[in-house]
C-alpha positions as a Python dict, from the first residue, in 0.01 Angstrom:
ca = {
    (1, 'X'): (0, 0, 0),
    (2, 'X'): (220, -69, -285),
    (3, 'X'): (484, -356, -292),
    (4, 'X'): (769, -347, -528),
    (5, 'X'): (927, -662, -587),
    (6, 'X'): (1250, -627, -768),
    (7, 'X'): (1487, -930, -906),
    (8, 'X'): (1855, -974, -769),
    (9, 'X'): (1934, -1091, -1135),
    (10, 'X'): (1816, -696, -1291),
    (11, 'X'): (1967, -566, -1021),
    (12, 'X'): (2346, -699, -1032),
    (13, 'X'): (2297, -662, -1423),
    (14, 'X'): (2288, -298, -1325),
    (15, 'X'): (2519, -249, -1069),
    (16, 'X'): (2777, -387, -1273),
    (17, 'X'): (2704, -227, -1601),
    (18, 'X'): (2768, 131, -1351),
    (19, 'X'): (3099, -29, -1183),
    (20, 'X'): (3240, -116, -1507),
    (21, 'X'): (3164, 210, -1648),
    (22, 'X'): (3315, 386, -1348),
    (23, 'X'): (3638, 188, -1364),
    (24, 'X'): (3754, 286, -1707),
    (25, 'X'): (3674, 625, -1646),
    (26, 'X'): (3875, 586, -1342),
    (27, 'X'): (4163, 432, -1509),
    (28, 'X'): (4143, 727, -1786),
    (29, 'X'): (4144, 1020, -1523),
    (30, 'X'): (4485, 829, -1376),
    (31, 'X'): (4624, 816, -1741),
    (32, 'X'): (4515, 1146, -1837),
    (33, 'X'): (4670, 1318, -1505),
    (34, 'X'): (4992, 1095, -1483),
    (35, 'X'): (5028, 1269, -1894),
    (36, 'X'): (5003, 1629, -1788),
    (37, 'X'): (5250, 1570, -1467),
    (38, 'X'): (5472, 1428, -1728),
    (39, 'X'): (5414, 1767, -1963),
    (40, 'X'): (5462, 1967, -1678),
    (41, 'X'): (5751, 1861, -1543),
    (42, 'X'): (5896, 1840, -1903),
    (43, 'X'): (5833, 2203, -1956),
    (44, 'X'): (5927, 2296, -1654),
    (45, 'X'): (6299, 2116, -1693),
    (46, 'X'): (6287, 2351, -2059),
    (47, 'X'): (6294, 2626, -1864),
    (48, 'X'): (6564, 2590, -1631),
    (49, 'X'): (6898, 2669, -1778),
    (50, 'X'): (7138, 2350, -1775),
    (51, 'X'): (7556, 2386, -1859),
    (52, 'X'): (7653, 2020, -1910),
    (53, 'X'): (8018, 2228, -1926),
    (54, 'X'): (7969, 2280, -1513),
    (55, 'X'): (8236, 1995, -1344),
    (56, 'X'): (8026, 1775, -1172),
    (57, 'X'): (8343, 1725, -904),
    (58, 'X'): (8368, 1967, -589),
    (59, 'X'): (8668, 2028, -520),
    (60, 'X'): (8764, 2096, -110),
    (61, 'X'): (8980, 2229, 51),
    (62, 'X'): (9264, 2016, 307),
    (63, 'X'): (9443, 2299, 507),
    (64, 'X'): (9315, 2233, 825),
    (65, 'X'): (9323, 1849, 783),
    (66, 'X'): (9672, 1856, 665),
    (67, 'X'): (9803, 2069, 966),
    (68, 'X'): (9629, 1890, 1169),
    (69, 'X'): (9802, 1515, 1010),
    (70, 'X'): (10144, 1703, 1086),
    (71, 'X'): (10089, 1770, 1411),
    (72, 'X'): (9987, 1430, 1448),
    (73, 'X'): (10160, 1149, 1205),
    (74, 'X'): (10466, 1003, 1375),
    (75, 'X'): (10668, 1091, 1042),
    (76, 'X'): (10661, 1383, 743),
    (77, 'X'): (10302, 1359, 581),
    (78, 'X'): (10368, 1479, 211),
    (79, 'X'): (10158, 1694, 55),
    (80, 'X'): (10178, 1911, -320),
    (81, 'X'): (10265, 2237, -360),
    (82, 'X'): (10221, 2384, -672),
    (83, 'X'): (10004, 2222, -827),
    (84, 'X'): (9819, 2396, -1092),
    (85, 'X'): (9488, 2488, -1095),
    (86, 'X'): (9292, 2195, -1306),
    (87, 'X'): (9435, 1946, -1025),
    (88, 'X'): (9145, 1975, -760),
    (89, 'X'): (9152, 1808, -431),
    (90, 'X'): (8869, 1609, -380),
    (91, 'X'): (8894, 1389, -80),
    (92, 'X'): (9144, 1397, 280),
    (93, 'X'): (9168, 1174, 559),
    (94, 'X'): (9411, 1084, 850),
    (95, 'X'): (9384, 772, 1067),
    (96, 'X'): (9605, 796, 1360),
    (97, 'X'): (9527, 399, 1434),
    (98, 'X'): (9411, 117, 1169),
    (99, 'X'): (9500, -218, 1040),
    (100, 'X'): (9752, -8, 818),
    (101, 'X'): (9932, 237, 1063),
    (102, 'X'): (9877, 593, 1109),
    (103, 'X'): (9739, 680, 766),
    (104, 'X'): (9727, 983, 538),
    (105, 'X'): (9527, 996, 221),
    (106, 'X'): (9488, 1291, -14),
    (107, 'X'): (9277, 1241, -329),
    (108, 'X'): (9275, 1445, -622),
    (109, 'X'): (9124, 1474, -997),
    (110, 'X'): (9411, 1548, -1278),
    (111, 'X'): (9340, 1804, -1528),
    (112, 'X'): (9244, 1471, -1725),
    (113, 'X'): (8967, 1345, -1461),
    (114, 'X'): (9141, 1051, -1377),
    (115, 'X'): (9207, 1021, -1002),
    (116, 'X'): (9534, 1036, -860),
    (117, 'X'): (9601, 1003, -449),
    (118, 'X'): (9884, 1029, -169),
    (119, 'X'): (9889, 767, 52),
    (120, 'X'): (10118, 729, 331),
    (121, 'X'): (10140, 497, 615),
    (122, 'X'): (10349, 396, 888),
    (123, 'X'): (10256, -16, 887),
    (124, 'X'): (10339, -277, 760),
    (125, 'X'): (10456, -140, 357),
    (126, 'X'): (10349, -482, 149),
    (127, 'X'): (9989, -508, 315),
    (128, 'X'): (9995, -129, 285),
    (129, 'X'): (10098, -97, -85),
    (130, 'X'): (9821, -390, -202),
    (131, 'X'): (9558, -185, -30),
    (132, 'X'): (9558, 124, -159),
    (133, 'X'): (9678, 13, -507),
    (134, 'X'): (9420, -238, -518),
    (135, 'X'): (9648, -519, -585),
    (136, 'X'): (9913, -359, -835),
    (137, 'X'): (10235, -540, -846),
    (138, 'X'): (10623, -420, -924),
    (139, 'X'): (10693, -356, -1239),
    (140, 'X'): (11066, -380, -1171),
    (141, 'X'): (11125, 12, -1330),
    (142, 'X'): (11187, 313, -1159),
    (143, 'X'): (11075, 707, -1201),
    (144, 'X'): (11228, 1008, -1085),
    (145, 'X'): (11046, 1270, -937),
    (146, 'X'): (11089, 1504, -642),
    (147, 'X'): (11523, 1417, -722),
    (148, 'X'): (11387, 1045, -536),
    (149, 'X'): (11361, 735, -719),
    (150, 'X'): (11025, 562, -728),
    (151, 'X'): (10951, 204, -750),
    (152, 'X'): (10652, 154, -1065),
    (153, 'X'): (10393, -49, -975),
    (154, 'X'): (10119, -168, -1218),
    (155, 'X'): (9774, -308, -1192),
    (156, 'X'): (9450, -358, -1328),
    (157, 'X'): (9246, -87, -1149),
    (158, 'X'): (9528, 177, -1014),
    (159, 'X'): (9932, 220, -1143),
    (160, 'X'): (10138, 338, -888),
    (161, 'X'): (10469, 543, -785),
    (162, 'X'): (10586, 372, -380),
    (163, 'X'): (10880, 507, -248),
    (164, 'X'): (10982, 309, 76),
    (165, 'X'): (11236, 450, 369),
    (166, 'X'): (11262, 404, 724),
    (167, 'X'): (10918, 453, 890),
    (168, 'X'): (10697, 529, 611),
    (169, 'X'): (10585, 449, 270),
    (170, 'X'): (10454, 696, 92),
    (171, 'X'): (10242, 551, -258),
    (172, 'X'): (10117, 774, -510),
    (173, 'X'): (9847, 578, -704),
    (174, 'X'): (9527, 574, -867),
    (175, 'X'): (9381, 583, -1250),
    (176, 'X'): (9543, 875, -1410),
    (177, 'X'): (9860, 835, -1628),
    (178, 'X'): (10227, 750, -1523),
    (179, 'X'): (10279, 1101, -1622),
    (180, 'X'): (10008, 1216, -1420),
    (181, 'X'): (10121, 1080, -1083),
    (182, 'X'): (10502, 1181, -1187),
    (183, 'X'): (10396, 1480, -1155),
    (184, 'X'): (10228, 1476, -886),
    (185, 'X'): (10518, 1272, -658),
    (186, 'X'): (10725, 1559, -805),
    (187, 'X'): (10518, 1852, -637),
    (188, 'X'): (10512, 1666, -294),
    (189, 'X'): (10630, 1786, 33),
    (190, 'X'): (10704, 1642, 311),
    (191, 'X'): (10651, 1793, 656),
    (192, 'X'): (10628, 1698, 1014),
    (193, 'X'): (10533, 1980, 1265),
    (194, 'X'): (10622, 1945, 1662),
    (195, 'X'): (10470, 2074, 1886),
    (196, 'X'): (10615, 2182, 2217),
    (197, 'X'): (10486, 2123, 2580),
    (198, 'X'): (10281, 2453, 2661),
    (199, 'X'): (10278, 2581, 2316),
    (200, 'X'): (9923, 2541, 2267),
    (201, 'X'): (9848, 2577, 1866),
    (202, 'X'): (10196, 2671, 1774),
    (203, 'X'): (10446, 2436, 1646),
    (204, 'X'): (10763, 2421, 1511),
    (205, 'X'): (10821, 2177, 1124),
    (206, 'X'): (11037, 1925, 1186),
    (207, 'X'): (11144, 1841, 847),
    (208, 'X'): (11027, 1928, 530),
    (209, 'X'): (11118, 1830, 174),
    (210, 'X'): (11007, 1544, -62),
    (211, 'X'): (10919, 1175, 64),
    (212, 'X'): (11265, 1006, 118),
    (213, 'X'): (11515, 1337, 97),
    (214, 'X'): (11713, 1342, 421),
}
């Protein structure tokens, strides 16, 4: 019978000659893979066509919420008609309760991609106005649009148009120019549908016309 006796000092001289060796081979693998995912995916993004030209806003459509706001509002929610096409809708909402009133909100890009909104509430118009203007203040100047004379507001984030009459303020505000939200105040209409007892989805408009024409 043979006995080997081997030394713990040749043997962890060994082992970690093989450990070390393994590791940076390890470590090169990783770098060498992680390099040709990165080549890959490189060539791969070279092959599929981009258009930086494509508008990165979606536009949406507000029929259905906007019937549905005149149905409900208790006064004319204002909307524009005739708009032209580089003025896309991007955002709708109608709150028939909050802090603010009954609230209506249409948002929109100009043909400039500044935003521009409606906003129209039944509250209290000071809180109201410093909300959705984010704090603009009177500029003691008026604009006429829509035949109505608007009350300029001006701030640091948003400029605004605020016309105020008996149950609602209606603000048009946001980024884009003073000629930009002229013109949209100018293309707004007001209507308020009610419906009848029994009529189911039919309705009859109350009113119609820009914000403030009696």
């Amino acid at each position: 019978m043979v006995v080997r006796t081997e030394t713990g000092m040749g043997d962890d001289g060994v082992v970690s000659s093989t450990e070390n060796k393994r590791g940076r081979q390890t470590a090169r693998d990783m770098v060498l893979s992680l390099l040709v995912i990165l080549l890959g995916a490189g060539f791969v993004y070279l092959l599929v066509p981009h258009d930086d030209s494509l508008d990165p806003v979606r536009p949406i459509s507000y029929d259905v919420e906007l019937v549905t706001a005149r149905r409900a509002a208790p006064y004319p929610v204002a909307a524009p008609v005739g708009l032209p096409r580089d003025w896309r809708a991007t955002s709708v909402d109608y709150k028939r309760q909050s802090d603010l009133g009954a609230v209506w909100h249409l948002g929109f890009m100009d043909p400039d991609d500044q935003y521009a909104a409606v906003e129209q509430s039944d509250g209290e118009p000071e809180k109201f106005i410093r909300s959705v203007t984010h704090g603009a203040e009177p500029a003691d100047r008026t604009r006429t649009a829509g035949g109505e004379e608007w009350e300029r507001y001006e701030g640091e984030k948003y400029d605004a148009l605020v016309r105020q009459e008996s149950g609602v303020t209606t603000v048009v505000t946001g980024t884009a120019s003073f000629e930009s939200l002229t013109r949209l105040a100018d293309a707004l209409e007001a209507e308020q549908v009610r419906v009848s007892e029994g009529a189911g989805e039919t309705g009859e408009p109350l009113e119609t016309g820009a914000p403030g024409k009696d």
